[in-house]
Structure formats: C-alpha cells, structure tokens
C-alpha positions in Angstrom: 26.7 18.7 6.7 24.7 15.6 7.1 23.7 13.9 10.1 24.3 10.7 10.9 20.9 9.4 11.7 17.9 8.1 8.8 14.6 8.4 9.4 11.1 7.9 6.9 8.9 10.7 6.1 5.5 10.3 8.2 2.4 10.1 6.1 4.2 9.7 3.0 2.3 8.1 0.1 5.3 6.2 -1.2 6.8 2.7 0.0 10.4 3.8 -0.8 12.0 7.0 0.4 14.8 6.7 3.0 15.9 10.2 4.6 18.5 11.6 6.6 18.5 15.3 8.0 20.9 17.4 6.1 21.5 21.3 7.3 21.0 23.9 4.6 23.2 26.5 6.4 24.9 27.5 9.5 22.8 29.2 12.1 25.8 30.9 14.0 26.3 32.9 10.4 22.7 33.7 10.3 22.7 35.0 14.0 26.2 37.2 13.1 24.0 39.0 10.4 20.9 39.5 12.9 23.3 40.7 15.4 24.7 43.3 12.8 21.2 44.9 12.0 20.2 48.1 13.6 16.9 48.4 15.2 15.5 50.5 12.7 17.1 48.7 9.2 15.7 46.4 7.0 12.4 45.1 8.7 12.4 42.0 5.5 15.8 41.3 6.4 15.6 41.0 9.8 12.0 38.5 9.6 13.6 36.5 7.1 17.0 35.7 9.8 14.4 35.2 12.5 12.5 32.7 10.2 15.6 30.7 9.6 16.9 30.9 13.1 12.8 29.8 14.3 12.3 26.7 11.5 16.4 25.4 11.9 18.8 24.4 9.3 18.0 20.9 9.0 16.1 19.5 6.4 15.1 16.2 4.6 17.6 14.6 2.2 15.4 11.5 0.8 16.2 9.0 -1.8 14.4 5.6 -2.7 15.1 2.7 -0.6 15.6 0.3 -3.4 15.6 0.6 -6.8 11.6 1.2 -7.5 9.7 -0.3 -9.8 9.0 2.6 -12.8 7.1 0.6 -15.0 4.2 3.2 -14.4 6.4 5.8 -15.4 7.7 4.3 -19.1 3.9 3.6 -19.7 2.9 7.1 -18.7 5.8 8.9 -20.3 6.2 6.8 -23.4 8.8 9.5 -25.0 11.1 10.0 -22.1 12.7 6.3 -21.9 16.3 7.8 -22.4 15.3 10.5 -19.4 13.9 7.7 -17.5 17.0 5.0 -18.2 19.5 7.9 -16.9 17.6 8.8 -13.5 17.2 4.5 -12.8 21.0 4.7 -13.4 21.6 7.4 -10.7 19.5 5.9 -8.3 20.9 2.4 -8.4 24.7 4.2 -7.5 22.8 5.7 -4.4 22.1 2.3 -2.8 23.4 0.6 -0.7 25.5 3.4 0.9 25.2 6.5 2.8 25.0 9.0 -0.2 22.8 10.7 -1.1 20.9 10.5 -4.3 23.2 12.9 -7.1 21.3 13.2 -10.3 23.2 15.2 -12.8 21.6 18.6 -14.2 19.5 17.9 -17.1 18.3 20.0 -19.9 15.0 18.3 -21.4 14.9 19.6 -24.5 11.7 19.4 -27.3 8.7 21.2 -28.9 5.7 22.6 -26.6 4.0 19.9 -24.9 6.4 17.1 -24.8 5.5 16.5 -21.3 9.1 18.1 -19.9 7.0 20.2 -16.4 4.4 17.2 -16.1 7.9 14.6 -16.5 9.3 16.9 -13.4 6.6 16.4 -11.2 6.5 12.9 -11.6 10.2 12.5 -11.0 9.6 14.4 -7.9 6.7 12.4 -6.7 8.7 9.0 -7.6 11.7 10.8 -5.0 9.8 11.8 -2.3 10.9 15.2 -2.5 9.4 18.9 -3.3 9.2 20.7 -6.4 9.9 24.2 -7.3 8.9 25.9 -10.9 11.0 29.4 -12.1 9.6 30.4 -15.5 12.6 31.8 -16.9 10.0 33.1 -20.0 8.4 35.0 -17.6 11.9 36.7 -16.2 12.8 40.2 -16.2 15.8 40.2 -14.1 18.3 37.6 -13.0 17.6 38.3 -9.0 14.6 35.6 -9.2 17.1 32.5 -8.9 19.7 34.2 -6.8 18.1 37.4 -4.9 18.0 40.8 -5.1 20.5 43.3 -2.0 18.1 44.0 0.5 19.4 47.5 -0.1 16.5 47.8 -3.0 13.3 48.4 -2.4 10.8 45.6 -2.6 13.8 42.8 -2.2 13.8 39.7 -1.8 15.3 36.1 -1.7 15.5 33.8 -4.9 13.8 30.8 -5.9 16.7 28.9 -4.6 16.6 30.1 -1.3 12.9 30.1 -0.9 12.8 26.2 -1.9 16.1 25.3 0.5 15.0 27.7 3.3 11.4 28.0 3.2 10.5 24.3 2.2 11.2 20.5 4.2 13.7 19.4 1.8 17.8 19.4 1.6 17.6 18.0 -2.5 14.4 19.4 -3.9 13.5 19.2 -7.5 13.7 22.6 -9.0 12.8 23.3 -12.7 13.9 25.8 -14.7 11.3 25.7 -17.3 11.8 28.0 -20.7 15.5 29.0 -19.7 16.1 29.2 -24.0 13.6 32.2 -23.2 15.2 34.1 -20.6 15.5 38.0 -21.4 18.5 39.4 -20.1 19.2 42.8 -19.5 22.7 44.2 -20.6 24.2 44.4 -16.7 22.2 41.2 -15.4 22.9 37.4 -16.2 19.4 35.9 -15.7 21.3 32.9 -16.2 24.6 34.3 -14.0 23.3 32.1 -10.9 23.5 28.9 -12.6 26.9 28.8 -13.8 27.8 28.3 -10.1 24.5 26.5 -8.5 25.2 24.0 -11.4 29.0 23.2 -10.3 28.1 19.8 -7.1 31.3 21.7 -5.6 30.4 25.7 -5.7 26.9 25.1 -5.0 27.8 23.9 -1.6 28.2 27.2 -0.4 25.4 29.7 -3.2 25.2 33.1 -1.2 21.9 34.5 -1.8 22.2 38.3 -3.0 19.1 39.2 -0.6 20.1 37.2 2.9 24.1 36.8 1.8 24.5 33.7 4.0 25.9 31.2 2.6 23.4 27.8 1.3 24.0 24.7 0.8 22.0 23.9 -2.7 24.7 20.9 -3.6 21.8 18.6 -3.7 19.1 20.4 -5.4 18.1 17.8 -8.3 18.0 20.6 -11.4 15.6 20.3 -14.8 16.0 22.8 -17.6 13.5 22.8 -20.2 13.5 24.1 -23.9 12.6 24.4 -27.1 15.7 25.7 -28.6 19.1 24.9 -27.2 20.9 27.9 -29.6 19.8 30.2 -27.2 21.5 28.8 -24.4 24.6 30.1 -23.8 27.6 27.0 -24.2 28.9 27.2 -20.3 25.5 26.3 -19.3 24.5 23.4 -21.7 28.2 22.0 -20.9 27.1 21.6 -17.3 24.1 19.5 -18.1 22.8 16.1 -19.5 21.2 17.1 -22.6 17.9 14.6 -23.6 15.8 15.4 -26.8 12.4 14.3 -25.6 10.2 13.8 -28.9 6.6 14.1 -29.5 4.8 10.6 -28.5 3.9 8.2 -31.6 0.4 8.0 -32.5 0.0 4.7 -30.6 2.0 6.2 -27.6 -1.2 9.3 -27.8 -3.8 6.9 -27.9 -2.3 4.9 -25.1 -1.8 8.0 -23.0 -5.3 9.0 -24.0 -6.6 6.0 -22.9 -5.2 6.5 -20.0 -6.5 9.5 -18.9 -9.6 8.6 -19.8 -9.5 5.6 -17.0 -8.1 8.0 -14.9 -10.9 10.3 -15.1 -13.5 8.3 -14.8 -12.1 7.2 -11.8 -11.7 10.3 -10.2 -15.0 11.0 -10.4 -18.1 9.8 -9.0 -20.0 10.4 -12.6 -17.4 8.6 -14.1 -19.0 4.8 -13.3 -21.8 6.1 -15.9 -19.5 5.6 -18.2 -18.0 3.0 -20.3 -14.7 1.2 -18.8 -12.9 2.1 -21.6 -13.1 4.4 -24.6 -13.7 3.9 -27.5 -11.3 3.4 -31.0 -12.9 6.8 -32.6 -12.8 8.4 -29.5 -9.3 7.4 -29.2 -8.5 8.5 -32.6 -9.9 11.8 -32.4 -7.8 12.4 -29.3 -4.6 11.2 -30.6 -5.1 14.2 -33.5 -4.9 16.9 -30.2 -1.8 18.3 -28.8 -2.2 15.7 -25.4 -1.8 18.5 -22.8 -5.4 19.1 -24.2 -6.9 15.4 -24.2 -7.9 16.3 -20.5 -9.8 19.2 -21.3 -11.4 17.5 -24.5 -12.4 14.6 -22.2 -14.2 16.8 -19.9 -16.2 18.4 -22.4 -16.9 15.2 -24.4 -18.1 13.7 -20.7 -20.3 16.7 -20.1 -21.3 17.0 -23.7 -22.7 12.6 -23.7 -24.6 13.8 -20.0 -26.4 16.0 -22.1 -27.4 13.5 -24.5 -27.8 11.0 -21.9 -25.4 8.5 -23.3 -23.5 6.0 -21.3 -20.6 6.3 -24.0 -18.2 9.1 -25.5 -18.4 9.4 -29.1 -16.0 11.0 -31.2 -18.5 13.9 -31.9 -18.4 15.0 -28.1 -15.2 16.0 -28.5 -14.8 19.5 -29.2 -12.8 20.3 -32.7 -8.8 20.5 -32.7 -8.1 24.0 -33.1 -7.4 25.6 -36.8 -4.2 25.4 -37.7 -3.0 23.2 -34.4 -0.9 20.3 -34.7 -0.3 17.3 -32.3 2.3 18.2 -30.3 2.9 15.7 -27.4 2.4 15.1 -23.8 0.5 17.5 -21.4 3.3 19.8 -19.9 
C-alpha cells in the first residue's frame, strides 16, 4: 500500500527522517459505506466517512536516514540500555532498503517512574513520528482501542483509528500505558483488540467496530507498560519483546538530576542567575526523590533561593521527600 516515491517532512526538527506516503485504507470502501447511509442515519458516522474521504488515505511512513547517533539518549535514559540496544538493532535492518522501519511490540516492564511514558516520547521524537497515549488504568470498556457500533449512543472510533485516521502518520508510536491494569468486564476483552493489532499480518487489515472499514495499522510502532506482568494474559505477552527497565543507580539519579537542572536553567531566562551547575548536596538531595519529581523540586528550590536572593541552590531549597516515599526512578 506504499507509494513508490520518498519525500522529507518540511520543518522537521530532526536531520534524519526519510518518508514515503503509505495509504491507511481504501477510499472506494469508505465511499461504499457513505453511499449506504440514509439521509437521516447516523449523523457521526456519516462526518467521520466525509473526514476520511476530505483528508485522503495517504499518510507519512518515516524512518531515520542513517543510523542516528543515540548517545543523548543512553545518557538521558541511563536504565533503558537493553530497550535502547533493541530499537538501534531494528533500525539498522531498515537501511539501506525500501522498508519501512518494523520495531517489534514491546512491553516495558518496571515499578512507577522508571521513565517507560517519558522513554516513548523520546523514541517517538528520535523517529520522526507521532505519539498516541491509551491509559488502559483508566479503561472501562474495551471499545477505546478498537471502537464502539455506531448503533450505540455516544459511539465512536478507537484510539487506533483516531491516530491512523485522524493524525499525519502511517507508523505512529502508540503506547499502551498500564495495560497490567486494565478492568475488563465479563462480555468485553479490553485487551480483545490487541491480540490481532499485534499480529504485522492481521493488523494489515484492523476493522474499527465504529467506521468498520478496514485499517491498515501494520506499522503502528506499539509500547506496553507495566508494573506487573501476571496480570497480563500469556497470548498477549507472547506477542511482545519483554524488557525489565530498573530503577536508575544513585549515580545514574544524580546524573539525570544534573541534567535537568542544566536544562532548566536554560529554558529560562531567570536561569542565567544561577550557578552553571548544581551543586553535590543539591545533587544528593535529589537523587533521594522519585526523579519524575526532581523537576518539580527544582522549581521550587529556584523560586525558594529568588527569595533569599541567592545566586545558588542549596539543599535546603528543596522541598522534603514525601513521608514514607521511596526513590523510584525516571520521570514517566
């Protein structure tokens, strides 16, 4: 379903991605199902046919021209260098050919705020493509991946369809964060979806439940998160890479805190008050918080030396570590 031609993303950021345009689905389907719709039935239906037909099926199928260089990366993701040796693997096969870039599902799996969501985004950034987030803790029924029938009130597509149709890319990075948490009901799969969307073969041709016409999601580039892999039922963790991402050393947090304190500064035009660098205590008291809250502790040590009208962060700027918290990781 590709086309032949390659083209590079205008106004994109990075030096690498190559694209070629890929179609998503067959508009002669779509305009069969339009045609079949009575004047008076199914007004969401009907927009959402004219919206594909209007944007086209075509969308961007990007990979890195090259190899890239993902030194940044390790440094900033210290405890995902098995994650991050697999996806430099799967990009090298892509070169030099006319494939696309096929990145086998992965389940990252580790406690709360290993950095799994934040790992996502930066593997989508480092591609070129989009991201899409479905909180499976926050799911009550199994239509948000794959649809609901437009025969129920307040339908509508799934997740998949929305990042396929809806957004510029053909392999777009979708995460399904939490999915040891999903809640199923005793006649729903939450999870049914994926048992075919994970297949490269039957995901060629997913029919969403809400539009039924059939999408081409073969190239979707899928990240599962968890905590706890018992809860995920054995079809679905056979279909995917599984990587146990742990909590950073304490000179991996201090690094990454440093980091983000360089970064911060930066950012900001308040930030060339400050010291270059911070400081060993400073560091040391951040290594002791669960990282996805060194940003937050930064700000507020920042604002709280302002105050005192001190060019550096001390360690007593920093607000306390919560009671009874433990470092945990990354920021998610």
């Amino acid at each position: 379903m590709a086309s032949p031609h390659s083209l590079v993303p205008q106004g994109s950021a990075l030096r690498l991605p190559i694209a070629r345009m890929r179609s998503v689905f067959e508009p002669g389907e779509v305009e069969r199902k339009l045609a079949k719709l009575t004047e008076r039935e199914h007004d969401n239906l009907r927009s959402t046919y004219a919206r594909m037909l209007e944007r086209g099926p075509e969308r961007f199928q990007v990979k890195p021209a090259g190899v890239p260089d993902m030194s940044a990366l390790y440094d900033d993701l210290p405890n995902f260098t098995e994650v991050l040796d697999d996806v430099k693997r799967h990009v090298a096969l892509s070169q030099d050919s006319g494939d696309g870039l096929e990145i086998t599902p992965m389940l990252l799996l580790g406690p709360p705020g290993v950095g799994k969501t934040h790992f996502a985004r930066q593997l989508a950034a480092l591609l070129g493509t989009g991201m899409s987030l479905v909180p499976m803790s926050a799911m009550t029924a199994g239509w948000l991946l794959s649809g609901a029938s437009s025969q129920w009130k307040g339908s509508r597509p799934g997740k998949v369809f929305e990042a396929l149709v809806d957004g510029q890319y053909a392999n777009p990075v979708i995460v399904v964060d939490e999915i040891d948490k999903a809640a199923g009901e005793a006649q729903y799969d939450p999870l049914g979806a994926l048992y075919g969307l994970l297949e490269h073969d039957t995901a060629h041709a997913f029919v969403d439940e809400f539009a039924e016409v059939a999408i081409d999601a073969s190239q979707v580039i899928w990240i599962s998160t968890a905590n706890d892999e018992r809860a995920i039922p054995d079809p679905i963790l056979n279909r995917m890479n599984v990587f146990e991402v742990p909590a950073p050393t304490r000179e991996q947090a201090r690094a990454i805190a440093q980091r983000l304190y360089r970064a911060i500064r930066q950012e900001h035009g308040w930030g060339q008050r400050f010291a270059p660098e911070a400081s060993d205590e400073v560091l040391d008291a951040l290594a002791e918080l669960a990282p996805r809250e060194m940003r937050r502790a930064l700000m507020t040590g920042f604002g709280n030396a302002r105050l005192a009208e001190r060019d550096a962060l001390a360690a007593e700027d920093l607000p306390r570590p919560g009671h009874g918290k433990t470092r945990a990781g990354f920021l998610q």
